[in-house]
C-alpha positions as CSV (number, residue, x, y, z in Angstrom):
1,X,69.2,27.7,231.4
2,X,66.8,28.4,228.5
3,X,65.8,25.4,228.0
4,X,67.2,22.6,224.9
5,X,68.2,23.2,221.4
6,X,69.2,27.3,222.9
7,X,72.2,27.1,220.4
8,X,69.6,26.9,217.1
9,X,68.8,30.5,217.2
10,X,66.2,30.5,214.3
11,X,63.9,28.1,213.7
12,X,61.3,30.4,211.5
13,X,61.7,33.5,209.8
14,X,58.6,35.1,211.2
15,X,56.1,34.2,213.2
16,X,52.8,35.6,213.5
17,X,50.6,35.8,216.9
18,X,47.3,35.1,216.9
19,X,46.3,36.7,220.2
20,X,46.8,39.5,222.6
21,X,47.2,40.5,225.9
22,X,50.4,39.4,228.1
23,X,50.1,35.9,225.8
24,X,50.9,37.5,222.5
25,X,53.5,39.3,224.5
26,X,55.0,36.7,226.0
27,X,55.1,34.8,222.4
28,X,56.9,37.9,221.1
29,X,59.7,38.2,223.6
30,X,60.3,34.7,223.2
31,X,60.7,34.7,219.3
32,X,63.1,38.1,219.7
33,X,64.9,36.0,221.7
34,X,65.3,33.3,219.0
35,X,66.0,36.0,216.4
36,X,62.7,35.4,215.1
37,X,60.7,38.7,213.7
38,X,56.9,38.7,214.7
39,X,54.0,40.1,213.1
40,X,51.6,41.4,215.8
41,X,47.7,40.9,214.6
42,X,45.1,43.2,216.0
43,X,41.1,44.5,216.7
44,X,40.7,48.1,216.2
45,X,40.6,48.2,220.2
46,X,44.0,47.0,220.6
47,X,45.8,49.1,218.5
48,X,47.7,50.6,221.2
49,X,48.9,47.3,222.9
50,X,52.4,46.4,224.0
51,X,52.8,43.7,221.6
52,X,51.4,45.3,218.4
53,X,54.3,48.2,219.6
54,X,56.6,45.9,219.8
55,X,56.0,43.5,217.4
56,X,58.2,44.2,214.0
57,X,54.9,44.5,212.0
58,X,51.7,44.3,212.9
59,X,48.1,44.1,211.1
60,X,44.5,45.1,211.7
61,X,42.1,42.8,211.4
62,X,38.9,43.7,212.7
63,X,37.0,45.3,214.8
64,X,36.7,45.1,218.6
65,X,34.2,42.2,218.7
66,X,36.4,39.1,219.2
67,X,34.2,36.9,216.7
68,X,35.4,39.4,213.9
69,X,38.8,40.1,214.7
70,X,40.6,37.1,216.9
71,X,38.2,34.5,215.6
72,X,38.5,35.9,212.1
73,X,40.0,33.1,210.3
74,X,40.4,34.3,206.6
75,X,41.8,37.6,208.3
76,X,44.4,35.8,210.3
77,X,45.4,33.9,207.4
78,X,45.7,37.0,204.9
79,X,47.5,38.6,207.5
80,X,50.2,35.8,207.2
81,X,50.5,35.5,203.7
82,X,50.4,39.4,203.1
83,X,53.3,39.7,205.7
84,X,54.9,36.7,204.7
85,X,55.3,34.8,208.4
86,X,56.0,31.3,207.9
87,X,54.5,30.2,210.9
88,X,51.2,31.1,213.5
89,X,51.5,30.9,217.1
90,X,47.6,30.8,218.1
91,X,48.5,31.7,221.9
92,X,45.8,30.3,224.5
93,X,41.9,31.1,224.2
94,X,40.4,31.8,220.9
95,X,41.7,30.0,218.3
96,X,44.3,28.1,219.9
97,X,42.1,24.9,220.2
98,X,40.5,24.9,217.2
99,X,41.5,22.1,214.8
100,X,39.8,23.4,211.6
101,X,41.9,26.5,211.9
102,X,45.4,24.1,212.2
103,X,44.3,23.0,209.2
104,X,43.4,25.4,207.3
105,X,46.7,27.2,208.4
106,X,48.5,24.1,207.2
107,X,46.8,24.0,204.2
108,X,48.2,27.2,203.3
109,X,51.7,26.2,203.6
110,X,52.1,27.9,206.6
111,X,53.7,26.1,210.1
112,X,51.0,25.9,212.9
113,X,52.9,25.9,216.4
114,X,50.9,23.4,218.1
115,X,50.2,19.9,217.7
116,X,48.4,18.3,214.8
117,X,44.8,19.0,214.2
118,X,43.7,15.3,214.8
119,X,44.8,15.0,218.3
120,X,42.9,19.2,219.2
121,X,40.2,17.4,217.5
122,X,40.2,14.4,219.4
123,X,41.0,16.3,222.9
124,X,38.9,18.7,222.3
125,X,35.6,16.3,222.5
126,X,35.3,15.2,226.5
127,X,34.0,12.0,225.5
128,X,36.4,11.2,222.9
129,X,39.8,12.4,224.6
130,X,38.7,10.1,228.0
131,X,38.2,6.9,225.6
132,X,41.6,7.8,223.9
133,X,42.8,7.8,227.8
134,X,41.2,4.4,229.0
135,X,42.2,2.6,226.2
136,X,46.2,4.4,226.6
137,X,45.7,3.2,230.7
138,X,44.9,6.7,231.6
139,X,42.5,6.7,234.9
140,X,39.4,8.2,234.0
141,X,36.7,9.1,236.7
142,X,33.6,6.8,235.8
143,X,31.2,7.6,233.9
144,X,29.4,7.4,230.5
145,X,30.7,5.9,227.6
146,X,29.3,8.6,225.5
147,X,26.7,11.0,225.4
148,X,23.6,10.6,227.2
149,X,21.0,11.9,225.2
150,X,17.6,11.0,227.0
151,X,16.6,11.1,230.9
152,X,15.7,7.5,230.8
153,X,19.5,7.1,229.6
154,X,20.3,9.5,232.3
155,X,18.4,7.7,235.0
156,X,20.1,4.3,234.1
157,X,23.6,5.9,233.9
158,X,23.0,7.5,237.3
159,X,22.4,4.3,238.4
160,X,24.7,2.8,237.4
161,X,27.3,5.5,238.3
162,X,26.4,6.3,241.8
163,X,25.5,9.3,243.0
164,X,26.0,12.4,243.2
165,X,26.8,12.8,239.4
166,X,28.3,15.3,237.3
167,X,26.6,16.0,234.5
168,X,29.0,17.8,231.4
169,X,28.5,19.3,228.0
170,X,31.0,17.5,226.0
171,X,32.0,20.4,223.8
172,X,32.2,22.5,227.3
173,X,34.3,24.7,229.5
174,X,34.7,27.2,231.9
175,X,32.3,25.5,233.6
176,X,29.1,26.6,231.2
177,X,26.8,23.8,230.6
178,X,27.7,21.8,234.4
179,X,25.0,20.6,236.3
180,X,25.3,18.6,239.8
181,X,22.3,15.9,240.6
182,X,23.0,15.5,244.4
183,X,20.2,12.5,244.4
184,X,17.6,10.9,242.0
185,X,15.0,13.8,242.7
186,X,17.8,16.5,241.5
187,X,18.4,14.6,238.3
188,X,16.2,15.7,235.6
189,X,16.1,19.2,236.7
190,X,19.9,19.0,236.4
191,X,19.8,16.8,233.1
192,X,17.5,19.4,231.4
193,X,19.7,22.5,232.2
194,X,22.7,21.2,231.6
195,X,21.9,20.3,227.7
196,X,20.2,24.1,227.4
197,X,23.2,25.7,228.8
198,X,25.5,23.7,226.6
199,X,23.3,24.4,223.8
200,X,23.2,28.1,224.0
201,X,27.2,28.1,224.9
202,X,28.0,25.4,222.3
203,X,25.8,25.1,220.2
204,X,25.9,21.6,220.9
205,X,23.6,20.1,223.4
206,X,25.2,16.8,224.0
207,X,26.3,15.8,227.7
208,X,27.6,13.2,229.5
209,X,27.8,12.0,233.1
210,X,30.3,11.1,235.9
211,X,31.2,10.3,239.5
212,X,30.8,13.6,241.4
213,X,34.3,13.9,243.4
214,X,33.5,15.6,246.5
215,X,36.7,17.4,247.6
216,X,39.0,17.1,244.9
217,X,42.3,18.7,244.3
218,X,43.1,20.3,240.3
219,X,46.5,18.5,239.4
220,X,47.8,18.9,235.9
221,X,51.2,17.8,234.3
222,X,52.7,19.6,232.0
223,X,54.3,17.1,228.8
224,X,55.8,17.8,226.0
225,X,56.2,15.8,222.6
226,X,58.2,16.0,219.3
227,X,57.8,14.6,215.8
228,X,60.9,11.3,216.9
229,X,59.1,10.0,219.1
230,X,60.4,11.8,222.1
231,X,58.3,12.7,225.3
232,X,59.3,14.5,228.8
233,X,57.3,15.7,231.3
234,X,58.0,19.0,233.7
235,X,56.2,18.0,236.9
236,X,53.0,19.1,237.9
237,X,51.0,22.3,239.0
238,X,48.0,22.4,241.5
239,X,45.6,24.7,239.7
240,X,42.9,24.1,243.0
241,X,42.0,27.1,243.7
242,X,39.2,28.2,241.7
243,X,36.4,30.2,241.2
244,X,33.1,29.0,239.0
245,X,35.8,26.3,237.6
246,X,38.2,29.4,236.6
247,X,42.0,29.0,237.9
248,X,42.7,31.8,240.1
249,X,46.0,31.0,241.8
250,X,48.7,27.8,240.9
251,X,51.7,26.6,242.3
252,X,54.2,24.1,241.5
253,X,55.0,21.4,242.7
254,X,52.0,20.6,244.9
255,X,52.0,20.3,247.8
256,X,49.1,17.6,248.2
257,X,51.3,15.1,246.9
258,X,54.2,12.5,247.7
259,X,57.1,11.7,245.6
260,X,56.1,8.4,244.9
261,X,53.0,10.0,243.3
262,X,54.2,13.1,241.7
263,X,56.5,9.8,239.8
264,X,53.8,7.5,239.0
265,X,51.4,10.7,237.4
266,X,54.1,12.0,235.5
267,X,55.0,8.4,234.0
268,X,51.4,8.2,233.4
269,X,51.0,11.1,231.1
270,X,54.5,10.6,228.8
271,X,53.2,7.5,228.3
272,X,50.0,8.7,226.6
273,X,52.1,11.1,225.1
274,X,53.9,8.4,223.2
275,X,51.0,6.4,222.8
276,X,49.4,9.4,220.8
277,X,52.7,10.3,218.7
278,X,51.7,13.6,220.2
279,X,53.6,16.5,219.1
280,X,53.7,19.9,220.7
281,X,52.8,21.5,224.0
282,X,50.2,19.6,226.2
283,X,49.0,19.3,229.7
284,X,47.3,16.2,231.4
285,X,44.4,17.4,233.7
286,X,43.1,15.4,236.6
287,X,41.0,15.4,239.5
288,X,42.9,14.1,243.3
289,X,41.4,12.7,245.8
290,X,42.0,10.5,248.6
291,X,45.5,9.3,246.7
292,X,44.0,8.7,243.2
293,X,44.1,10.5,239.9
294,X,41.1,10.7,237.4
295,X,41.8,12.2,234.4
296,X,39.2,15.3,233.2
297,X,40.8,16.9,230.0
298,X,44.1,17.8,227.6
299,X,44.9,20.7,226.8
300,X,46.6,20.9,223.7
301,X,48.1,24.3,224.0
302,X,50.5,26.9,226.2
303,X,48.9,27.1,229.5
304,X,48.3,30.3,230.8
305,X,50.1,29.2,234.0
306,X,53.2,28.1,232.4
307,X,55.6,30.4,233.6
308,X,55.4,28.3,237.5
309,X,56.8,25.5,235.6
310,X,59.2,27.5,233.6
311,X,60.4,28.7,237.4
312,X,61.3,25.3,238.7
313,X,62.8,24.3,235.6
314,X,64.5,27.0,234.2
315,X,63.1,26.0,230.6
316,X,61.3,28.4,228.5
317,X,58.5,26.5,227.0
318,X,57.8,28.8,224.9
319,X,61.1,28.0,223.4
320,X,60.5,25.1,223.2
321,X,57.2,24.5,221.9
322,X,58.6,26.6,218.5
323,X,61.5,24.2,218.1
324,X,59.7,21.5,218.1
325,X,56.7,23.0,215.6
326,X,60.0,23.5,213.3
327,X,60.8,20.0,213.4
328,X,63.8,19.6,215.7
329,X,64.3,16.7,218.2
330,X,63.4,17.8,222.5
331,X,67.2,17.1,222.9
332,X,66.2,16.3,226.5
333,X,65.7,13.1,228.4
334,X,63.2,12.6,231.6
335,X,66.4,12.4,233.5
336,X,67.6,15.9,232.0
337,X,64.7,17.6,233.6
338,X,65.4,18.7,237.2
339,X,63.0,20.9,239.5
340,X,64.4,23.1,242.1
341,X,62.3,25.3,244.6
342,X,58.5,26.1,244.3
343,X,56.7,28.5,242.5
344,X,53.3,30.1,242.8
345,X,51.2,31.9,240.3
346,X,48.6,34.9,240.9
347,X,46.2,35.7,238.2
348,X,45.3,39.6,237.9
349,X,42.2,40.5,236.9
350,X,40.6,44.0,236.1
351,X,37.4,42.8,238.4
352,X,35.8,44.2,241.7
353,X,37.7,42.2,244.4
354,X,34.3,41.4,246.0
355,X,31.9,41.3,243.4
356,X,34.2,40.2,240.9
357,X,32.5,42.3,238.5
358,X,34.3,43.1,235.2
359,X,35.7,46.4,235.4
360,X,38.0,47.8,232.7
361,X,39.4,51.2,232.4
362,X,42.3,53.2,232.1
363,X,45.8,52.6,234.4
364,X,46.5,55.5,235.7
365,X,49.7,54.5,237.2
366,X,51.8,51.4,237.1
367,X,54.4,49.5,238.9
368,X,55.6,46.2,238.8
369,X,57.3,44.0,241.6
370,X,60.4,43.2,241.3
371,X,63.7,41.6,242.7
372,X,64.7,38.0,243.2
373,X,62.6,35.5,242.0
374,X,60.1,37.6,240.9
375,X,58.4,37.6,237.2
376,X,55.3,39.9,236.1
377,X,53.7,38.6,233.2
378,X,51.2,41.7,231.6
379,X,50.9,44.3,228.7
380,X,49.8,47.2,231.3
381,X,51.6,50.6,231.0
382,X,50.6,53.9,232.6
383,X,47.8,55.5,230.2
384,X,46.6,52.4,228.4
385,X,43.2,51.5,228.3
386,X,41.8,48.4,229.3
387,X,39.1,47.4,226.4
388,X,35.9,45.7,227.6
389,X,35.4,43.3,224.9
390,X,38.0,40.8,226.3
391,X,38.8,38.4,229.3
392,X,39.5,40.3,232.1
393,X,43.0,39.3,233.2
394,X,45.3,41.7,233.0
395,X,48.4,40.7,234.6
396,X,50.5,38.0,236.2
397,X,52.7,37.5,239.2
398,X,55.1,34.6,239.7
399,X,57.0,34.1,242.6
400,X,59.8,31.5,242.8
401,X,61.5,30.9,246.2
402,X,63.9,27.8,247.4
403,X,60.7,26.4,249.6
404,X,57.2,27.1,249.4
405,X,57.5,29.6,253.0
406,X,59.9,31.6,251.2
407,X,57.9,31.5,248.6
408,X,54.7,32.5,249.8
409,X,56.6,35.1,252.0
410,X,58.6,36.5,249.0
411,X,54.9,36.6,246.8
412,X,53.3,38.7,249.7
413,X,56.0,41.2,249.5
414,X,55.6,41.2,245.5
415,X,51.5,41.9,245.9
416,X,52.5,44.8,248.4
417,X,54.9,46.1,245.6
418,X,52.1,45.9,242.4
419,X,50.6,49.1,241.7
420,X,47.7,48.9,239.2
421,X,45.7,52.8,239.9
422,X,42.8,53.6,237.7
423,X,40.2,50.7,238.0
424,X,39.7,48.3,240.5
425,X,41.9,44.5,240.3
426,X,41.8,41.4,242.4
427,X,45.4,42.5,243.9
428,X,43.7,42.5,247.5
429,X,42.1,39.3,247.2
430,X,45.3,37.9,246.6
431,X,46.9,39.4,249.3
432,X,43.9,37.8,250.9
433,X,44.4,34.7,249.8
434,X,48.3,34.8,251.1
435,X,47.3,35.3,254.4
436,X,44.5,32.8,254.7
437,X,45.6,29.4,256.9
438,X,44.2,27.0,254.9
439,X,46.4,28.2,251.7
440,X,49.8,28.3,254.0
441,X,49.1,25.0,255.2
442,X,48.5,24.0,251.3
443,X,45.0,22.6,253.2
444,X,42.4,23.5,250.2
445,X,40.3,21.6,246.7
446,X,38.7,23.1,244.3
447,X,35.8,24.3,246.2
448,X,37.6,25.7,249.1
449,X,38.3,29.1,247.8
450,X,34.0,29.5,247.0
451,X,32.3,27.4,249.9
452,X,34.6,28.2,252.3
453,X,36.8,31.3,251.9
454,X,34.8,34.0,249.7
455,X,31.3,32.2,251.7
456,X,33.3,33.0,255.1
């Protein structure tokens, strides 16, 4: 199954992809598939890349630095209208987020596949996107109502709040601009650093504060919307472990929760779908613990860990997130949508396994895993050069199995297989990882992967 809507073949003449890496390659194969030609933009340091090879045309549009290529708005745009694509596909990262440049792409007459730039906008501000959830019955973890813009403000909230408390750049991510006040001596040391680091990331200095959740787990659904009124969720993914707030390995579905939950969480976010009119691609993330959700964020875009839900649902996304930019109804109920086995995703990176250290360089060799239920996500070939301006994963490895012990056996197998020779990758921390109790017993939060395994 390819997902809905597989017998409209076409649904734009040309699309062009505003990213690179496995992404933009992943957004081409998916628009071949469609009959769809693709226009392949790139920096001067990716003109070699699999996608800009593939791709039926393909532009230059900067140089390496990502700020004057991928971020080049007025290039990406020319780019469309020189080549005449009729729609943009911004990917994930970069621009993909970044209402002003839906706009502006609208503006121009030409399709943006994503969702309207009022509801990136409105999820794209921490503060705004959890009062849009409160007042659509979302949970939220408590907190501010807005920013909190002096320490006396900070003091009360804290308060208020309880402590510890959280204390978040509201344009942030990644984790930049994040401070932790244990107790009311931490707090202004925390309150101060916060607002420089989300200043000098942000250029925004605003913060808020929330409950500090001890051991949580990372659960997000994965929802889709369309232009009728339609909304379907495909289950969740525990994204858990991480590292400095960075996903390293996901699986679906996860295996912290019941079925009575996994029900009442997916209801939960199609119904703030609908009550949005939200159109597009989205995922609902929240923080689990001790049986209760608390929303965080929405991500209005492709996730770079579809391709686990794509495994126990056997619907391309992808697919289906150009449909319904072109207009055309999900043509899929809640009941349509059936999950089958468990799937886990491994994010490669070209970083010391240890120091996790960036290091890029050439692939000497390379072979992917293969066989049943195996999928390798990544724009590696033997002799390409992996450029140092960019983020550093390189490649990923799904594994689908019929339970989550085949799967997890099957996915050890697969990171014995992967060959990547020529610069160091976290391949053995994976394989790590695999082996580790804790992770086979599905026994982890968010900071078990940095207090307790790396720290061990």
């Amino acid at each position: 199954m390819t997902g809905p809507g597989a017998e409209r073949q076409t649904v734009f003449e040309k699309v062009l992809i505003a990213n690179r890496g496995e992404i933009a390659l992943r957004i081409h194969r998916a628009c071949r598939e469609m009959g769809i030609k693709t226009v392949a933009v790139h920096s001067t340091a990716d003109a070699d890349a699999m996608h800009v090879r593939l791709a039926d045309e393909s532009v230059c549009i900067g140089p390496p630095a990502a700020r004057d290529s991928y971020l080049n708005v007025p290039a990406i745009v020319s780019a469309a209208a020189v080549t005449g694509a009729d729609a943009i596909h911004p990917g994930v990262g970069f621009l993909s987020e970044n209402a002003a440049f839906a706009e502006i792409v609208e503006a121009h007459g030409i399709a943006f596949i994503g969702p309207a730039p009022a509801h990136i906008e409105a999820m794209g501000d921490k503060i705004t996107a959890k009062r849009t959830m409160r007042e659509l019955g979302v949970p939220c973890v408590p907190g501010s109502d807005g920013p909190v813009s002096t320490l006396d403000q900070a003091k009360a909230e804290a308060a208020r709040i309880g402590y510890p408390i959280l204390i978040k750049a509201t344009a942030g991510g990644g984790g930049r601009g994040m401070k932790v006040a244990e107790a009311p001596e931490n707090l202004e040391e925390a309150f101060l650093m916060a607002r420089r680091e989300s200043a000098a990331a942000f250029g925004n200095d605003a913060v808020y504060m929330e409950r500090y959740l001890d051991q949580p787990r990372h659960i997000e659904v994965q929802v889709a919307g369309d232009s009728h009124g339609n909304a379907v969720h495909f289950g969740e993914r525990d994204c858990s472990v991480q590292r400095r707030h960075q996903k390293v390995v996901e699986e679906a579905p996860s295996p912290a929760l019941n079925a009575t939950e996994r029900e009442a969480i997916g209801k939960v976010a199609v119904d703030a779908v609908t009550g949005m009119g939200y159109r597009s691609l989205g995922t609902f993330e929240f923080l689990y613990e001790n049986g209760e959700f608390f929303f965080i964020e929405m991500n209005t875009r492709l996730q770079v860990e579809h391709p686990i839900t794509e495994a126990i649902t056997g619907i391309d996304l992808v697919r289906l997130q150009l449909q319904i930019a072109a207009g055309a109804p999900l043509g899929l109920r809640q009941a349509d949508v059936s999950f089958s086995g468990h799937a886990i995703e491994c994010r490669i990176t070209a970083e010391d396994p240890v120091t996790f250290q960036p290091r890029p360089g050439r692939v000497t060799d390379y072979h992917a895993p293969g066989g049943l239920g195996v999928r390798v996500d990544s724009a590696l070939y033997s002799g390409y050069a992996v450029p140092p301006h960019y983020d550093s994963l390189i490649a990923k490895l799904i594994v689908h199995g019929s339970n989550r012990n085949e799967c997890l056996l099957r996915l050890r197998r697969a990171l014995d297989e992967f060959v990547i020779d020529g610069l160091p990758t976290t391949i053995p921390l994976h394989q790590r990882l695999m082996a580790a109790p804790a992770f086979i017993n599905g026994d982890y939060s968010i900071r078990w992967l940095e207090q307790d395994f790396l720290a061990g």
